[in-house]
N, C-alpha and C positions, 0 to 999 in steps of 0.2 A: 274436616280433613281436606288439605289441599287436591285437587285431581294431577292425573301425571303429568298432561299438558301445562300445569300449573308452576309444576316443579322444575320440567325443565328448561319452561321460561325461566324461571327465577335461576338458575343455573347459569344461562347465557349472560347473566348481568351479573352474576357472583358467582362464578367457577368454583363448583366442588370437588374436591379432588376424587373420593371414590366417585362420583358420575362423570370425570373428566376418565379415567381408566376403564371404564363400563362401556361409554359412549364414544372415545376417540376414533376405534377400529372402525367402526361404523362409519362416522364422520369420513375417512380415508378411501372406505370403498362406494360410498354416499360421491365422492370426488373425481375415481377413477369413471365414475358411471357417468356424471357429469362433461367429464373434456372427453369421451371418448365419444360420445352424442353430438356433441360441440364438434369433435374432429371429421364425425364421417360427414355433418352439414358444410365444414370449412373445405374439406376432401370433393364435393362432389355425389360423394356415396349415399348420403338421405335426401332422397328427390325433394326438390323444393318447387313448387308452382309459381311462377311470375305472374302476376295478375297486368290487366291495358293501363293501370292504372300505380300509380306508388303507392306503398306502403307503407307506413311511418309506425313501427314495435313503440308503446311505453310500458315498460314494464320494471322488475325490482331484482334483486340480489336477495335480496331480504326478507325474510319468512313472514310478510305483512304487516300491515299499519305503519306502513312511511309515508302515507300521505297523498296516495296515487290516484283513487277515484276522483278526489274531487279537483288533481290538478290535469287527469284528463279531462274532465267535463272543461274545465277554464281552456285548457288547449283548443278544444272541437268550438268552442263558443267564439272564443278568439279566429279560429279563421275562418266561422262562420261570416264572420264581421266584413273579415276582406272581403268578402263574394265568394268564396271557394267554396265548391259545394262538398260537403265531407261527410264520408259513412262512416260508421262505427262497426268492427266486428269483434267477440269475443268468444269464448267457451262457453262463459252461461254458467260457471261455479253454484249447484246448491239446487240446479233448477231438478226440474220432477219428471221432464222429458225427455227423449233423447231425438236425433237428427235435428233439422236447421230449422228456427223460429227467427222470423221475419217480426220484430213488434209491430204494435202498432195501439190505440189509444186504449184498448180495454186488456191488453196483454196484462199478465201476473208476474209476481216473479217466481211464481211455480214454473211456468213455461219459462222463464228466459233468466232468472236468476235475480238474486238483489241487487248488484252492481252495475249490471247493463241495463236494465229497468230504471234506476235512480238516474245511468246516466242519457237516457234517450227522453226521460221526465225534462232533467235539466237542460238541456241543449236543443232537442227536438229532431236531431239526425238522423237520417234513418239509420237503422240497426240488427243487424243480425246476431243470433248466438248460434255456436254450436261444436263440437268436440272437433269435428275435422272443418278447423279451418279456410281451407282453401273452398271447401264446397258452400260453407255460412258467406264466406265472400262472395265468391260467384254468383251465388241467388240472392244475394245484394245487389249489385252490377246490373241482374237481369231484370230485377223489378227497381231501379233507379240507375238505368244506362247514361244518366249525367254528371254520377258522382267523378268529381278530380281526383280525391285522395283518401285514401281509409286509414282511421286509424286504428290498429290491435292492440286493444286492450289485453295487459297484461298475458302476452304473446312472448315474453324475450325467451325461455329456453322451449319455445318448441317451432321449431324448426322447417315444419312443411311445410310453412307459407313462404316465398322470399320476403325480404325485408329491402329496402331502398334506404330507411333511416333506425337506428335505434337510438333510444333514448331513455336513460335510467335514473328511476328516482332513487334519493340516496337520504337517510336522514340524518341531519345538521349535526345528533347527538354522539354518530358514532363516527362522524370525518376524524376524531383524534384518537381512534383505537387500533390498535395495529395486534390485537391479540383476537379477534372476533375470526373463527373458526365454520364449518361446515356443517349443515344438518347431520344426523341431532345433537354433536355436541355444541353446536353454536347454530345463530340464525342465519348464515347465507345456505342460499343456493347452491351460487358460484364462486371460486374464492374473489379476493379483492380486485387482483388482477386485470379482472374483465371489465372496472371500471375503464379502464384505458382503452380498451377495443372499442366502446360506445361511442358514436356518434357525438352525442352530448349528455351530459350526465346534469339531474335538476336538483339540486340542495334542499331539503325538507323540511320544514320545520326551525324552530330558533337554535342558535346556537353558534358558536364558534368555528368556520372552516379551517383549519390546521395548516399551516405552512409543507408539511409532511404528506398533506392531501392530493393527491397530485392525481386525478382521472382522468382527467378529457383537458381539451384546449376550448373546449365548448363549455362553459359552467354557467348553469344557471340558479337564480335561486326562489325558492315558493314558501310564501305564509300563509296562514291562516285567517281569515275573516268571517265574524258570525252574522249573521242575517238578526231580522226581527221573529224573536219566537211567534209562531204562529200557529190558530186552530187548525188543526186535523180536516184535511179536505176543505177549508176555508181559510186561504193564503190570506185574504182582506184583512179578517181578524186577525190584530198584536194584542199578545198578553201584557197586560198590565196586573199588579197583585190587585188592583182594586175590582177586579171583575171578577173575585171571589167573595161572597157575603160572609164568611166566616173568619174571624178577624185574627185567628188562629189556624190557617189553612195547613191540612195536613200535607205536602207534598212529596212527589214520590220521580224516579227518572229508570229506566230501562234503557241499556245499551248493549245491542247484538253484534257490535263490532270488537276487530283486532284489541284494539287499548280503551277498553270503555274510561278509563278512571280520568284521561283526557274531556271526555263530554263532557262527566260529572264537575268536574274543574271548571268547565265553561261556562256552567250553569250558575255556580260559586262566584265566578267573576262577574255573572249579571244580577248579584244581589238574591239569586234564589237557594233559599236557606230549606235542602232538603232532608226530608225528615225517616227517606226510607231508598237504597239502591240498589238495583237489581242487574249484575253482569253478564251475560250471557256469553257464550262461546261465539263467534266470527261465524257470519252465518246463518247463525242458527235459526232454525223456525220459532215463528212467536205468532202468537194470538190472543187475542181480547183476554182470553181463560187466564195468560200469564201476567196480564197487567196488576199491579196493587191498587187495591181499595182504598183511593185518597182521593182529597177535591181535583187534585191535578196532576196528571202524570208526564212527564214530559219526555222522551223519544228522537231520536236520530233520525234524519231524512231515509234513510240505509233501512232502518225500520219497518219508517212509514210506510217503504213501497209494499211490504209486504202483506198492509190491510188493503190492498188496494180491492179486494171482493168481498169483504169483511163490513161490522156494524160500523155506524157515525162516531161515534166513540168521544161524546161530546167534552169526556174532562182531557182527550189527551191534545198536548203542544207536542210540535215541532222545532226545532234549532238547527237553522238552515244554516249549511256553510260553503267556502264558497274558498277559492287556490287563489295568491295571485303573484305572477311570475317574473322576473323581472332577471337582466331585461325581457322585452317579446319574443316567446319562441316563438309564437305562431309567424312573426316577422319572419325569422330566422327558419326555419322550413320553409316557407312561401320560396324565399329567395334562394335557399341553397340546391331546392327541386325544380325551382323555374317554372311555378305555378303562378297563373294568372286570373283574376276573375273572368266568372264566365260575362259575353256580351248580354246575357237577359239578367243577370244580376247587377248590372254597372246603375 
């Protein structure tokens, strides 16, 4: 039987009309609550913290899975590249603690969550989590006083931090829909509108951008690229099917993220012909106990990070993926904030 998160996804892609009159009042004061949050940060009235340093928001409209982790990691990586030195700060969604977690090589994503953990793996930046913002920043700042530029993750509706740039990811599938509505009857946040307030707005995903699409004068756009599946805590090892002795290997794949049926697809497209799928909720906790009994299991980077104190786990792969942006935002920040490499990085 479907769960109710289930349903009214399926709802936002094919509008039912009794859950379109159930849900719309909802969605209405879901909106008033929205711009009036919005209003008192644009007012003055929700103190906002400046930080020595700019701030650069990516964050979404969209009630998840557009594509955002891994085109911030590309982001942070990309002006890693220039020389710029760049922190990450986030909330920490899912994590097990509370006040401000500084990562660092043996951190969990019990302390710091799955998404900021996967992205301080992928990039190496340093990183903060933590519910009040402004303070996870600061004790950024104070144990790396040469960061140039932080970027907050998925920061865009909250408010206490200032912002210097925002930047929103938007995906490819829904640039031609002009009927996509407000939690819970629909998936934004925000309504459409506030594409237009963004700084610059990033296209996600394949698809057609609509002539009628009109957000920003800034547009950028990001796809998708998979890595080589690889052993669990052993990057070196690629799977190949011949490094299973049984010539009939049972295979199996788990995904803890927004839209798993995407992974399982990926996997489809790299010839692995799976025999068992398992979808979890955005998220959600996993461990060894929940994997399937097959020669090979295969898993989401998102995942991984969460056996990071856990067994070797020698049947399971990884499928590493990877944003790529085009043109260069990180170009396009660098220059529009007037950051430069530092001299010890040149």
């Amino acid at each position: 039987m479907p769960k109710l998160h289930q349903i009214i996804e399926r709802h936002w892609q094919q509008p039912d009309f009794l859950l379109t009159l159930l849900l719309k009042p909802l969605s209405v004061l879901f909106g008033c609550l929205a711009r009036h949050r919005r209003n008192r940060y644009l007012s003055g009235k929700t103190k906002s913290i400046r930080l020595p340093v700019p701030v650069v928001i990516i964050g979404n409209i969209h009630a998840g899975g557009v594509g955002k982790t891994p085109i911030a990691a590309a982001l942070v990586s990309a002006l890693m590249k220039q020389g710029i030195t760049v922190g990450i700060v986030s909330r920490g969604y899912g994590r097990k603690q509370t006040g401000v977690h500084l990562l660092h090589r043996n951190s969990t994503a019990a302390e710091a969550g799955d998404e900021p953990l996967l992205l301080y793996r992928k990039t190496g930046a340093p990183t903060a989590v933590g519910s009040n913002r402004p303070e996870a920043a600061q004790a950024l700042l104070d144990a790396h006083p040469d960061i140039q530029l932080i970027v907050a993750d998925d920061g865009l509706q909250h408010y206490a931090l200032h912002r210097d740039l925002e930047i929103i990811v938007f995906p490819a599938a829904d640039t031609g829909r002009l009927n996509l509505d407000l939690l819970p009857n629909g998936s934004l946040r925000e309504p459409l509108e506030r594409l237009q307030t963004a700084d610059a707005v990033v296209i996600s995903g394949n698809g057609e951008t609509y002539d009628n699409f009109r957000p920003s004068e800034n547009i950028f756009r990001s796809r998708i690229a998979y890595g080589g599946i690889y052993r669990f805590r052993r990057p070196e090892e690629k799977w190949h099917s011949g490094r299973l002795k049984n010539s009939r290997p049972y295979l199996a794949a788990v995904a803890g993220i927004a839209k798993p049926q995407r992974f399982f697809d990926a996997l489809a497209q790299s010839d692995i012909r799976l025999n068992e799928t398992v979808a979890l909720a955005d998220h959600a906790d996993i461990h060894a106990g929940l994997l399937p009994k097959a020669d090979a299991v295969f898993i989401t980077e998102k995942d991984a990070v969460k056996f990071s104190d856990g067994p070797e786990l020698e049947n399971v792969w990884v499928l590493p993926v990877y944003a790529i942006i085009e043109p260069d935002l990180a170009v396009w920040i660098a220059g529009r904030l007037k950051i430069k490499p530092q001299e010890k990085n040149k």
